[in-house]
C-alpha positions in Angstrom: -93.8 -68.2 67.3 -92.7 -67.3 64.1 -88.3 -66.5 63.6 -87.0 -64.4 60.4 -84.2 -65.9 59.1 -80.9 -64.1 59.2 -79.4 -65.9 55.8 -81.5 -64.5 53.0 -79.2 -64.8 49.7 -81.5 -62.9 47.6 -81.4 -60.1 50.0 -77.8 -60.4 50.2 -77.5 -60.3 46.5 -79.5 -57.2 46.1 -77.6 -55.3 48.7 -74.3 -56.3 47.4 -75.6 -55.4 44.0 -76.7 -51.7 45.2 -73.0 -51.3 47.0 -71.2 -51.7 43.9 -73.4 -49.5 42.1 -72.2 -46.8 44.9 -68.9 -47.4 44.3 -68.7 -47.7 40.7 -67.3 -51.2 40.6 -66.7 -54.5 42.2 -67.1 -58.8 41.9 -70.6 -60.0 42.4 -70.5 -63.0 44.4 -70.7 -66.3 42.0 -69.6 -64.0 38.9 -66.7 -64.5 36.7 -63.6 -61.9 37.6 -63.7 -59.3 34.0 -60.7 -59.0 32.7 -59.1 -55.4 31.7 -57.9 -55.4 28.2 -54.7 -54.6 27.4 -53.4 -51.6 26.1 -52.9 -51.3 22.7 -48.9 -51.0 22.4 -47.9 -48.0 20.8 -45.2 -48.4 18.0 -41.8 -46.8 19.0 -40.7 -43.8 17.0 -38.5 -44.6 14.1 -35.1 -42.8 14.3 -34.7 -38.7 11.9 -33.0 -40.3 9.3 -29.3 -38.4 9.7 -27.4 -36.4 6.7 -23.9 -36.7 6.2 -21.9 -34.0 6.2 -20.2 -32.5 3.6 -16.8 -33.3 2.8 -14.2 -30.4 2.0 -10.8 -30.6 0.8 -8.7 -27.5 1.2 -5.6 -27.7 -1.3 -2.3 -26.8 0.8 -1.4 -24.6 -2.7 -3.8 -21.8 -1.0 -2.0 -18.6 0.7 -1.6 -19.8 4.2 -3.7 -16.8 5.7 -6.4 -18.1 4.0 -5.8 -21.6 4.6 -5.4 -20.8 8.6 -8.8 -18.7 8.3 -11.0 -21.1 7.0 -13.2 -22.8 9.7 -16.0 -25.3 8.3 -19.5 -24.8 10.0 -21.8 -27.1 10.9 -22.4 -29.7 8.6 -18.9 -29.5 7.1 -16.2 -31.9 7.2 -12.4 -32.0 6.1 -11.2 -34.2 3.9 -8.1 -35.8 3.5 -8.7 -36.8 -0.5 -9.3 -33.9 -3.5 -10.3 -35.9 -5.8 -13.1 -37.7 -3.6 -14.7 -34.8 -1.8 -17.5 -33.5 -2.5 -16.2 -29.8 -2.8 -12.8 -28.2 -2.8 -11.5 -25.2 -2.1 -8.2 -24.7 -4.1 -7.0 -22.0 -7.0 -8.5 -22.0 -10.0 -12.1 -22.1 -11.0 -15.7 -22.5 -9.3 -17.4 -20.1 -7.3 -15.3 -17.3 -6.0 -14.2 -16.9 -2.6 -10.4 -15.0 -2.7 -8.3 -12.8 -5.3 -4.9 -13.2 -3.9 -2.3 -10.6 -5.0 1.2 -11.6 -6.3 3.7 -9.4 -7.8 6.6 -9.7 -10.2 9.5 -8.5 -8.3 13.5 -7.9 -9.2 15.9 -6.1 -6.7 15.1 -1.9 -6.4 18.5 -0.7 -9.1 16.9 -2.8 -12.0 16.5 -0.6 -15.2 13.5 -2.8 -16.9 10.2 -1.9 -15.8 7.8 -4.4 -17.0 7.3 -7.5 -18.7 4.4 -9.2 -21.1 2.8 -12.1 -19.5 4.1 -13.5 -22.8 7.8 -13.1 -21.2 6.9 -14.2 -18.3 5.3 -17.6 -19.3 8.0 -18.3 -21.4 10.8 -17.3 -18.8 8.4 -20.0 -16.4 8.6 -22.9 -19.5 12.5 -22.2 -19.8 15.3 -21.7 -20.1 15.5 -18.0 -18.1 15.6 -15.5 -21.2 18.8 -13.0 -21.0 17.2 -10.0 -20.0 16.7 -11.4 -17.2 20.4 -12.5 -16.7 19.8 -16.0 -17.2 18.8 -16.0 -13.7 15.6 -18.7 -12.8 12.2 -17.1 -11.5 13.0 -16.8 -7.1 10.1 -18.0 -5.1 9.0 -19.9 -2.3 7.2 -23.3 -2.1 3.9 -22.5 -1.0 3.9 -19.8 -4.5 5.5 -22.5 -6.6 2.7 -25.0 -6.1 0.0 -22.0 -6.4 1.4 -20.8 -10.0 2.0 -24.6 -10.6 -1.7 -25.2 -10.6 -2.4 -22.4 -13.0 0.5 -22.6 -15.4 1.2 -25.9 -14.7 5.0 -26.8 -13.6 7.7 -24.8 -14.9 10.5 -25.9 -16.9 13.5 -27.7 -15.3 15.8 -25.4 -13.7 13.5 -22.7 -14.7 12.3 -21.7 -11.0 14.2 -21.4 -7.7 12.7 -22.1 -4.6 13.7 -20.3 -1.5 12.8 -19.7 2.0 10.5 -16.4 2.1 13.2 -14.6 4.2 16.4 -15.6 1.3 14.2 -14.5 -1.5 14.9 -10.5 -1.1 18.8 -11.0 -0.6 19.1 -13.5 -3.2 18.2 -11.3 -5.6 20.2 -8.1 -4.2 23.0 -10.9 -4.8 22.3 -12.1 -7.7 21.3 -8.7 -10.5 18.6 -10.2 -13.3 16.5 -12.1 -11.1 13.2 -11.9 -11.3 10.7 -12.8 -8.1 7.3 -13.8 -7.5 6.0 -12.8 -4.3 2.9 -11.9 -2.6 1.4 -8.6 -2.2 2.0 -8.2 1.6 5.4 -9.0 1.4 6.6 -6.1 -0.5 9.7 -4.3 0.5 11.5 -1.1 -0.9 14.1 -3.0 -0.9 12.1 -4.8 -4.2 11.0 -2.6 -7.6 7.7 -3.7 -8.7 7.4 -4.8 -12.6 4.6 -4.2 -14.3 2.3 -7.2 -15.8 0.6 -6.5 -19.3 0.9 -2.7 -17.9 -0.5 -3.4 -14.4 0.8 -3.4 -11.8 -0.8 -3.9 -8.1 1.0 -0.3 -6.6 -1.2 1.7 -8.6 -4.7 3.4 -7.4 -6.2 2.1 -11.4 -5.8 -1.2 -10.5 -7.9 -4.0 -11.7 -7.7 -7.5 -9.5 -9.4 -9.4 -11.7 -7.7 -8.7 -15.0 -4.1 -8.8 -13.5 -2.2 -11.5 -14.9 -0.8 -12.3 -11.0 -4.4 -12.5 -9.2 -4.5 -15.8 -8.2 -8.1 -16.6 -7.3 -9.3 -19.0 -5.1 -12.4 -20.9 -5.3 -15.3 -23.7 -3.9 -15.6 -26.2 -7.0 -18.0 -28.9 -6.5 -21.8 -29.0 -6.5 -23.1 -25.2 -7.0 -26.1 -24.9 -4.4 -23.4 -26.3 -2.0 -20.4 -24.1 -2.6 -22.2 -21.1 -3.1 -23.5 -22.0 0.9 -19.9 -22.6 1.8 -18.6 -19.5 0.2 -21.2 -17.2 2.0 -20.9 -18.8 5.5 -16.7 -18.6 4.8 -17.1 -14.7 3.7 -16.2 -12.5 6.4 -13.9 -15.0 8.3 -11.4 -15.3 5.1 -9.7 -13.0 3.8 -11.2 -11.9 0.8 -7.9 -10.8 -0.5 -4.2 -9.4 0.4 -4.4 -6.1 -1.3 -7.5 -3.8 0.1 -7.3 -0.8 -2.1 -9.0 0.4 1.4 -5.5 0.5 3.3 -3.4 1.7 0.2 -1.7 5.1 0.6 0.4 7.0 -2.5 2.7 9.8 -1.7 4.4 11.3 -4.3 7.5 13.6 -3.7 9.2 16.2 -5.8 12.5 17.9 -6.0 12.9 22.2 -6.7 10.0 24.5 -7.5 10.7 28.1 -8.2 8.5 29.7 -10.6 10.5 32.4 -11.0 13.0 33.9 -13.9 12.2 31.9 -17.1 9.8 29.3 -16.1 7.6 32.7 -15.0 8.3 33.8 -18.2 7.2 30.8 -20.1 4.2 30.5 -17.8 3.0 34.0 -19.1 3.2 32.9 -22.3 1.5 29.8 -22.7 -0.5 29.5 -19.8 0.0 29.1 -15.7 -0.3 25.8 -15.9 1.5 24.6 -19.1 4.6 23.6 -16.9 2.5 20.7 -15.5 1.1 20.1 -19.4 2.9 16.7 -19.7 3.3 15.2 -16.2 0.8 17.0 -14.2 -0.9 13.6 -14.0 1.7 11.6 -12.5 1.3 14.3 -9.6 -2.4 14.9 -9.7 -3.2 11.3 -9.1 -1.3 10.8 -5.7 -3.3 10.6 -2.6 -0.5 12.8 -1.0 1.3 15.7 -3.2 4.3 16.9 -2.1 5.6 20.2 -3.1 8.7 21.7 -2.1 8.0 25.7 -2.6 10.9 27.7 -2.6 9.7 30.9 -3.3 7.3 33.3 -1.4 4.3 35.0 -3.7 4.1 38.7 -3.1 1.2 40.7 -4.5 4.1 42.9 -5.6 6.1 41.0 -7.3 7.3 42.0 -10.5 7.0 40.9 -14.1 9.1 37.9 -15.1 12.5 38.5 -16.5 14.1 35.2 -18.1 17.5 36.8 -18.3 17.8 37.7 -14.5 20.7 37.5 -12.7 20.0 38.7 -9.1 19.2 35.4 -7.1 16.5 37.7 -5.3 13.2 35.8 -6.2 9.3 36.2 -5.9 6.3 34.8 -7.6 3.0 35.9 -8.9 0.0 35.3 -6.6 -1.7 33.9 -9.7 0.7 31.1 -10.4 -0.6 29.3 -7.4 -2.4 28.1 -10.0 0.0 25.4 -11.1 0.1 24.1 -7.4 -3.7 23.6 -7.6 -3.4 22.1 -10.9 -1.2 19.5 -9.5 -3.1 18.5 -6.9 -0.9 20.1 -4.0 -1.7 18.5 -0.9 1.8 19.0 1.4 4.2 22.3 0.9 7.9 22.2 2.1 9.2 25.5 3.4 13.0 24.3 3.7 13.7 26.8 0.4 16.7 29.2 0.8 14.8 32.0 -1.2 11.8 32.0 1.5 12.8 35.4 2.7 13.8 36.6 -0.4 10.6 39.7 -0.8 11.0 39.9 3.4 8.4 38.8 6.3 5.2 40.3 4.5 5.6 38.0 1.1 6.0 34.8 3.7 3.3 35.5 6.0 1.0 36.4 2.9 2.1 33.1 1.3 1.1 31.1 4.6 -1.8 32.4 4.1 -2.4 31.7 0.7 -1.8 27.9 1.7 -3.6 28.3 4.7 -7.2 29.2 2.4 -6.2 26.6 0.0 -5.8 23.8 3.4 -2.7 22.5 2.4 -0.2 21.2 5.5 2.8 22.8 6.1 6.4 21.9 7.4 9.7 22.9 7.4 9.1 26.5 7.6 6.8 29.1 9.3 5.6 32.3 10.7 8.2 31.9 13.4 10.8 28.9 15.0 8.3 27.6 17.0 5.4 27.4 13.8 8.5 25.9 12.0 8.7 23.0 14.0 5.3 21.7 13.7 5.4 18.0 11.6 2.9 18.2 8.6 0.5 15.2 10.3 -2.0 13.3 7.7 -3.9 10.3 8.4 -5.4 8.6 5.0 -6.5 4.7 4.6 -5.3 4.1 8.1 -1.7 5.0 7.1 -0.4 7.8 9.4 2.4 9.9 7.7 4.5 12.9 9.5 6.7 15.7 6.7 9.3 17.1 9.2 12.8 18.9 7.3 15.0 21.8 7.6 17.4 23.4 6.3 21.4 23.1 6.6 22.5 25.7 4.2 21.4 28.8 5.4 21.6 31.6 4.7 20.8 32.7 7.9 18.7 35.5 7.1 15.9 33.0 5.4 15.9 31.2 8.8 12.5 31.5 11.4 13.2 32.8 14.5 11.2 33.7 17.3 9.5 37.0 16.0 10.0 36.5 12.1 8.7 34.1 9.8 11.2 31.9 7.7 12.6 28.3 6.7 13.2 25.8 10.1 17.2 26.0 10.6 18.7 22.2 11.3 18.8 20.8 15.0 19.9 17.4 14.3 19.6 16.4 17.8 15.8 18.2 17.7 15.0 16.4 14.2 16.2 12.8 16.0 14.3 13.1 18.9 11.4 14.5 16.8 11.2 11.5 14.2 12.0 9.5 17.0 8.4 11.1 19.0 6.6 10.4 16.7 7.6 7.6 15.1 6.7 6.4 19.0 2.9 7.5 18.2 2.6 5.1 15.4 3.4 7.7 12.5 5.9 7.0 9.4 8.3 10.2 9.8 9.1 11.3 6.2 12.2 13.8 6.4 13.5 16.2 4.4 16.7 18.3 3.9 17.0 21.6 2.1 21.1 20.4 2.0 24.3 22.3 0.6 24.1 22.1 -3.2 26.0 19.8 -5.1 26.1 19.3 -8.8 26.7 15.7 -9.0 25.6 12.6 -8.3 27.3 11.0 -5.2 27.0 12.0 -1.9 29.3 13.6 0.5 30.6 12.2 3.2 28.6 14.7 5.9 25.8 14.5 3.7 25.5 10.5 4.1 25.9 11.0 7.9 23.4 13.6 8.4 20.8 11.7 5.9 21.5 8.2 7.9 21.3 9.6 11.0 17.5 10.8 10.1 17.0 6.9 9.5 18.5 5.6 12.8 16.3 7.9 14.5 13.0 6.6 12.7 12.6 8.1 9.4 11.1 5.4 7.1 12.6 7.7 4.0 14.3 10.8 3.9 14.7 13.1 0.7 16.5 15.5 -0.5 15.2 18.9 -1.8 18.1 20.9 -2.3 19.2 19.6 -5.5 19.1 21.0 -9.0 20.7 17.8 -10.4 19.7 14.1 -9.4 21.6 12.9 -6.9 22.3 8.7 -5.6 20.2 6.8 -3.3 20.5 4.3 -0.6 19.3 1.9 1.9 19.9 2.2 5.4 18.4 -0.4 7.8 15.8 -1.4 4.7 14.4 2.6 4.8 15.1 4.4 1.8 17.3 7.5 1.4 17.4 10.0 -1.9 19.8 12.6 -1.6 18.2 14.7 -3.8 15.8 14.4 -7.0 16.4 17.3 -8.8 14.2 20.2 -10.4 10.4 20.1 -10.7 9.6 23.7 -12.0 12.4 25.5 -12.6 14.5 26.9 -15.8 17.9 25.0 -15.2 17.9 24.1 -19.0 21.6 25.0 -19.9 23.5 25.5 -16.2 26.7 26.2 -16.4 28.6 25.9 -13.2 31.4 28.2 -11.7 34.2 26.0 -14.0 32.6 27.4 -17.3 31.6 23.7 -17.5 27.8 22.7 -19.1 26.1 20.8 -16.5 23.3 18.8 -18.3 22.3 16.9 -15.3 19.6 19.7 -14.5 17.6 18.9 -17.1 17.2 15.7 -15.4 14.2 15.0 -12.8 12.9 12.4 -10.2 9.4 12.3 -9.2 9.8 9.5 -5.9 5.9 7.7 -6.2 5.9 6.0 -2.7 3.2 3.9 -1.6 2.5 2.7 1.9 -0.1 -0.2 2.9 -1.2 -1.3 6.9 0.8 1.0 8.4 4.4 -0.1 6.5 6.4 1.9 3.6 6.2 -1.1 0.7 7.6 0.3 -2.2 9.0 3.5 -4.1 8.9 3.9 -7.8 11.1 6.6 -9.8 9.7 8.7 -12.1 11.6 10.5 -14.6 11.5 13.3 -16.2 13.5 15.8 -18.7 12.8 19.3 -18.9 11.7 21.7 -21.9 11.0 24.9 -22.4 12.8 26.5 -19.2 9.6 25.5 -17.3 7.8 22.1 -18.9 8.9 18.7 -17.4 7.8 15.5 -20.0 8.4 11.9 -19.4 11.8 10.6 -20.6 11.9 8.7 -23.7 12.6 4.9 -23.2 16.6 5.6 -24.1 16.8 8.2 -21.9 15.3 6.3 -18.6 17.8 3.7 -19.7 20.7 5.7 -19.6 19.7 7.7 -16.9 18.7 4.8 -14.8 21.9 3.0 -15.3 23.9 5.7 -14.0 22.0 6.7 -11.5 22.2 3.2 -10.2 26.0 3.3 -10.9 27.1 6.5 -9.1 25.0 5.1 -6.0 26.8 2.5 -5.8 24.7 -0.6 -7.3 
């Protein structure tokens, strides 16, 4: 019999073989174990090479406001060391980031108006020259180490440093000092010199040829400070004076184109009265006129020798108010009623067409009333005023049109209304008529009280000869400012006495900025002609000037 074995290797081997060829993989019996290679290591990633970042030094001689504005972006770093970083940011030279506004100050009753930056230097080098008293240059640190860097340090003894808040009663104290301060911290309380003939309170005013713009800058490599300055712009102040928040509001004394000034207007033109400083008005962003006189289609021809104090004015010599640049009228006048309810109501009208604002008088008490309300450059400004002296027949009443009679405890309350809705009250007084320069007693009180209730500056329109001025509670106060257009050339009072005084004028140029009152400048004037106003020669603003200061108490 014949067995088959059960142990056949070959067979085995074959079947094995045939297995792993199902499965894809496996150790033949009797064959070496194949490795698996290795994998091939992959090199680590080297590390992004990182760039340092740019070091900045910000010179503590910058205006603080811009100082606390600037903050570095990305890749920006302060430094602790000028000379070693890689830009700066300090005044002087390199690409321009800031023009910061200084000006040359000395307390508000100073006579001078200007100074070359010749003067000025030399007052800075030493010692302080005598018009200016002898008295050093006021100013605080951070200012001293700004002007230090462009003019290099002054002279020994030839600079006082004070704290900001000193530097305005120092110099009230101490007459001949001269200031440097910064734009935004302007008070009435300060006149304004001129620089070179510039100064930073007029609308023509050039930044970057003012003798006082200090300018800050990003010195260092140009492709990186130009980056700086453009990621800094818009987060730093580009400067302290934006022409964009500037307000001018120029106020004038008597108009009454009437008697000779008429006269003269008929001969040599409607608006020759305005020939000489029709520019100083014109210019304004706010003009102030104080009217006194209704126009009447009937009015008669001029006579330069009349004596009835009965008064109207040709239609046609609205002219002169256009001229001007007439943007506010007063109706306080005393003559409003003088041609009767028609003449007033056709004289609203008249301003009405030309959209001039109104206060201080109206179609009837309750039109009178109404503030003249303008809003310009963010500044908002409110004309309120009445009239003390009567007579009572000019006054508006319920049913006839006329000048606003005088409610002190209504004119407090009002200033204080809307000096509560964020509007500067500006308040006038058509007062008793005095031909002098001082104040009266009553006249004081009723003009203070105006300022205790919220007025930032209250005027007087009354007066046909300059009167003082004062400060209450830092707001400014001018009891009156004379003539504008009218013939007072030779007055001669009840005493048989010349009174040359009304030749004299004031023209108050006030100019607000943010929302505050900063400064006041006084224009004078001399009159011509029974109707022409011209600029007053340097000796005359002298004298004038220094008693005007004088008589008010300064």
């Amino acid at each position: 019999m014949r067995h088959s074995s059960t142990h056949n290797p070959a067979r085995q081997a074959l079947q094995l073989a045939l297995a792993c060829a199902a499965l894809g993989a496996c150790t033949l019996p009797g064959a070496m174990p194949t490795s698996t290679p290795e994998p091939t290591p992959t090199p680590a990633p080297s590390a992004t090479p990182t760039t340092a970042p740019t070091t900045v030094w910000i010179d503590p001689a910058i205006p603080g406001e811009v100082r606390q504005a600037i903050a570095l972006p990305a890749g920006y770093i302060a430094a602790g060391d000028g000379p070693a970083a890689a830009l700066r940011i300090h005044p002087g030279a390199g690409e321009p980031l800031v023009q910061w506004v200084y000006a040359l100050t000395a307390r508000f009753p100073t006579v001078i108006d200007g100074l070359t930056l010749d003067q000025l230097r030399a007052a800075w080098r030493g010692p302080p020259p005598a018009a200016m008293g002898a008295q050093p240059i006021l100013l605080d640190q951070a200012t001293l180490e700004a002007f230090s860097i462009l003019w290099e340090a002054p002279a020994a003894g030839a600079t006082l440093v004070l704290p900001p808040e000193e530097l305005l009663d120092y110099a009230w104290a101490h007459p001949g000092s001269l200031a440097l301060v910064p734009f935004e911290a302007l008070d009435p309380r300060w006149k304004v010199l001129a620089v070179e003939g510039q100064s930073p309170l007029w609308k023509a005013f050039d930044p970057a040829a003012y003798a006082l713009t200090l300018p800050v800058a990003i010195e260092g490599e140009s492709g990186r400070a130009q980056a700086l300055a453009e990621a800094l712009r818009g987060n730093v102040p580009s400067t302290n004076r934006d022409a964009g928040k500037l307000t001018t509001v120029v106020m004038t004394g008597v108009t009454a184109l009437v008697r000779a000034t008429a006269w003269t207007m008929e001969q040599k033109g409607l608006t020759y009265p305005a020939r000489d400083i029709g520019a100083w008005l014109s210019e304004a962003d706010l003009t102030h006129i104080s009217n006194e006189i209704a126009f009447s289609p009937d009015c008669p021809a001029p006579d330069p020798s009349q004596e009835a104090l009965r008064f109207c004015s040709d239609p046609r010599y609205i002219q002169l108010l256009e001229n001007v640049g007439t943007d506010v009228i007063e109706l306080t006048g005393n003559h409003m009623q003088d041609w009767g309810s028609a003449a007033m109501l056709f004289t609203l009208d008249l301003y009405r067409q030309k959209g001039w604002k109104v206060f201080g008088g109206g179609a009837n008490l309750s039109q009178a009333r109404q503030p003249a309300l303008v809003e310009h450059n963010g500044n908002k400004l409110a004309f309120l005023g009445c009239n003390p002296a009567g007579p009572e027949s000019d006054y508006a009443t319920d049913t006839r049109p006329g000048s606003l009679p005088c409610d002190y405890e209504w004119m407090h309350a009002e200033a204080a209304r809307l000096r509560a809705q964020g509007f500067l009250p500006i308040a006038t007084f058509q007062y008793f008529e005095y031909y002098t320069m001082p104040p009266r007693p009553w006249q004081e009180r009723d003009f203070k009280g105006m300022i205790d209730a919220g007025a930032v500056i209250v005027s007087g329109s009354q007066a046909h000869h300059p009167q003082a001025l004062a400060f209450e509670k830092g707001a400014l106060i001018h009891y009156g400012l004379g003539n504008l257009f009218f013939d007072q050339m030779n007055y001669i009072n009840p005493f048989d006495q010349a009174v040359p005084g009304t030749r004299w004028e004031t023209i108050d140029r006030h100019v607000f900025y943010s929302g505050r009152h900063i400064s006041t400048e006084l224009l004078t004037a001399m009159l011509e002609d029974y109707a022409r106003p011209r600029p007053m020669t340097a000796e005359e603003r002298t004298a004038f000037l220094t008693q005007l200061f004088a008589e008010s108490g300064w």
